[in-house]
N, C-alpha and C positions, 0 to 999 in steps of 0.2 A: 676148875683148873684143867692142863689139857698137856699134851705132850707135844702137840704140836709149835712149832715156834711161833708167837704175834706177830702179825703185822699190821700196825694201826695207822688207816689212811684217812687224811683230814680234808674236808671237800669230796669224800666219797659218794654223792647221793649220785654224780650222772656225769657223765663229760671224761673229760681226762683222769679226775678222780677213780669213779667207776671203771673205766678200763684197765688204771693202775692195779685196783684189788682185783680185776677177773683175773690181770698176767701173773700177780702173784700167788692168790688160789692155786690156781694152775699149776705153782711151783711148789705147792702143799705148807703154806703158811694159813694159820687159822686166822681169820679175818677180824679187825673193827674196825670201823668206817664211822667217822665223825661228819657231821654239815650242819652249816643251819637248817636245813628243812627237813619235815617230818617225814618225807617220802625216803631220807636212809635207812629207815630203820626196815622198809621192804626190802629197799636196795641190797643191804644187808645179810637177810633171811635168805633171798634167792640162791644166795653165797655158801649159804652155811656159816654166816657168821654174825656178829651184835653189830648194832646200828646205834647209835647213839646222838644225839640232838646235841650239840655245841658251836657257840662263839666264840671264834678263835682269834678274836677281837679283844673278847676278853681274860684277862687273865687270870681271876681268881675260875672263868669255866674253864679254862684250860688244865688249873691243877686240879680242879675236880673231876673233870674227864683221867685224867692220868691215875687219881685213887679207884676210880670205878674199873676202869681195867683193870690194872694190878691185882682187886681183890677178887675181880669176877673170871678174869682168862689165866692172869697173870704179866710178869714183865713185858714190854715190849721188845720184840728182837729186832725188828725192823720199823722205821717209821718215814713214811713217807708224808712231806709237809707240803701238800696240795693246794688247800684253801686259798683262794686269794680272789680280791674285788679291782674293780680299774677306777669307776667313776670320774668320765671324760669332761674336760671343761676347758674355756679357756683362761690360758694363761695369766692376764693383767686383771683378771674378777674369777680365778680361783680362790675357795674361800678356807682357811686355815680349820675347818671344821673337817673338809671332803679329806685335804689332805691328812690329817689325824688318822680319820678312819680307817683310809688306806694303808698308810704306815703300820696301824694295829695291826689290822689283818696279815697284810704280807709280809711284815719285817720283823716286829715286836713279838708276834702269834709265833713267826718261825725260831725266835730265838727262844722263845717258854719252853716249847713242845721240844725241842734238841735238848735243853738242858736239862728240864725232867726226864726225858726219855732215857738219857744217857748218864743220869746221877743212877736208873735203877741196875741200868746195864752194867755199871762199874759195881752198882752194889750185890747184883748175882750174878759177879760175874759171865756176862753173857759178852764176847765179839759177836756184838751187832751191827748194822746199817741204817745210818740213814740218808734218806736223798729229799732235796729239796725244791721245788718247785719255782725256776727262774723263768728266763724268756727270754729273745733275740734283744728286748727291750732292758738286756744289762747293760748291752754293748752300742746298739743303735736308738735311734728317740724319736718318737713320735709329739709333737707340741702340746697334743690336744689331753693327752693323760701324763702328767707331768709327776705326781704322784705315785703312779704305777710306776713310772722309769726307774724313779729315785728307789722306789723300795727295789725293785729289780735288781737294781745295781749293788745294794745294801746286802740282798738274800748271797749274792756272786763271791762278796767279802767274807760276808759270815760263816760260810760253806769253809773258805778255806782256813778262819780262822777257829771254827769248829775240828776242822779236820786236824790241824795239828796239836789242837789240847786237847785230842783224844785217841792222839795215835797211839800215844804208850800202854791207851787197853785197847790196843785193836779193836777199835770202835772206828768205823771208814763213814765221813762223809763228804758225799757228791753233790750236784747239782744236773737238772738238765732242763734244759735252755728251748721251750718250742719256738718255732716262727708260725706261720700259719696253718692251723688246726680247723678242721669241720669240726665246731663245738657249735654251743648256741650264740657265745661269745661274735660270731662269723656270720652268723644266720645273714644280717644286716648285707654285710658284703658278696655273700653269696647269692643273694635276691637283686644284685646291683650286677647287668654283665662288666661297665664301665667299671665299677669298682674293681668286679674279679679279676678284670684282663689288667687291674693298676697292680696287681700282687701278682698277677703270674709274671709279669714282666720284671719282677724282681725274686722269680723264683724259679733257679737255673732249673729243676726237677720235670716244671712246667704242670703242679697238679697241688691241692692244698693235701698236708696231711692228716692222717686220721688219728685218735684218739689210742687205738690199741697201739700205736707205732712207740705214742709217745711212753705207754705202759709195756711194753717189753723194754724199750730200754731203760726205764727205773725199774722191774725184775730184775734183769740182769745186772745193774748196780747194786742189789739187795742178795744178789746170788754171790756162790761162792768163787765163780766164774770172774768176778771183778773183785777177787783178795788182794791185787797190789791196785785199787786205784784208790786213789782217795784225793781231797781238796780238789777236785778236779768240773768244772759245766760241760758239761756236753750237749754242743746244739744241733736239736734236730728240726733242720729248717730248711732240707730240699735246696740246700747251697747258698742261701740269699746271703750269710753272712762273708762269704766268700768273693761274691758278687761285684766287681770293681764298675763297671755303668751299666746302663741300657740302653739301646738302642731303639 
């Protein structure tokens, strides 16, 4: 056990995840980091904290991830619901398999991990935080990942319907919304100049964002700094969503 507060981030092994846990480190929360891959558990270690292997797909791993905390750090004070998959296809031979998957991961996964997380909150008594992992893709749509949208938009509701059946233990949660990110996610579009100059052109900032950007502002939704916000996405997406044409 530890004195310090938990904060358990899922999709921690590299990307957005990973920069999540360095900003909240940072902010002196003792770290667990969930992925599927076996490289968080270095991830992890670097941190000074547990790494741990799960599917957040599934959900009897999801409650077993939430007992191994609890007996091994302690409650979670913070939890940040990162994990999530796209799996691109089209539309008229998407196949109700990809779509499943998808769902688990980003919408089903987000609602386990919030409800356990914040049954233990309420149960020692902890006002915690949690933030969840949406994208410009609640609000705008792309054809080709049709699944991903829909959980998107799913995570957007959740968040607020999370956030009100847990105001009354000052339990706050947020959402926050990226648009385009230098992740590996991009790799594709950033090797394409055609591609990049199709996303700068809808991206008033005129530059893709980075990974730590999108981890200081889920810190500071996990900080005390953001005590009055709650049910609230915040998108950080260099203006596109503001965007009325292009020229």
């Amino acid at each position: 056990m530890t004195d310090q507060p938990v904060a358990l981030v899922t999709g921690g092994a590299q990307g957005i995840g990973l920069a999540c846990a360095e900003a909240l480190a940072a902010d002196g929360f003792r770290l667990v980091l969930a992925d599927l891959q076996e490289s968080v558990v270095e991830a992890a270690e670097a941190l000074g904290g547990t790494g741990l292997v799960c599917d957040m797909g599934d959900a009897g791993a999801i409650h077993a991830l939430f007992d191994t905390v609890e007996a091994a750090v302690g409650p979670v004070a913070a939890l940040v619901n990162n994990a999530g998959i796209a799996m691109p296809g089209e539309f008229l031979t998407y196949d109700l398999e990809s779509f499943e998957k998808v769902l688990n991961v980003n919408l089903r996964g987000v609602f386990l991990a919030t409800q356990r997380a914040a049954q233990a909150m309420v149960r020692n008594g902890i006002e915690g935080a949690i933030v969840n992992m949406s994208s410009i893709n609640a609000q705008v749509a792309i054809p080709a990942i049709p699944a991903y949208c829909a959980s998107k938009g799913g995570v957007m509701q959740l968040t607020k319907v999370a956030a009100l059946a847990l105001a009354p233990h000052n339990i706050r949660v947020n959402a926050v919304g990226p648009g385009s990110i230098d992740t590996e996610m991009m790799a594709g579009v950033n090797a394409s100049p055609e591609a990049l100059a199709r996303v700068m052109a809808r991206t008033p900032l005129g530059r893709v964002g980075t990974a730590r950007e999108i981890g200081d502002v889920v810190a500071f939704l996990c900080s005390k700094k953001a005590s009055y916000v709650t049910g609230e996405t915040i998108y950080v997406d260099g203006g596109r969503l503001g965007l009325n044409y292009t020229v």
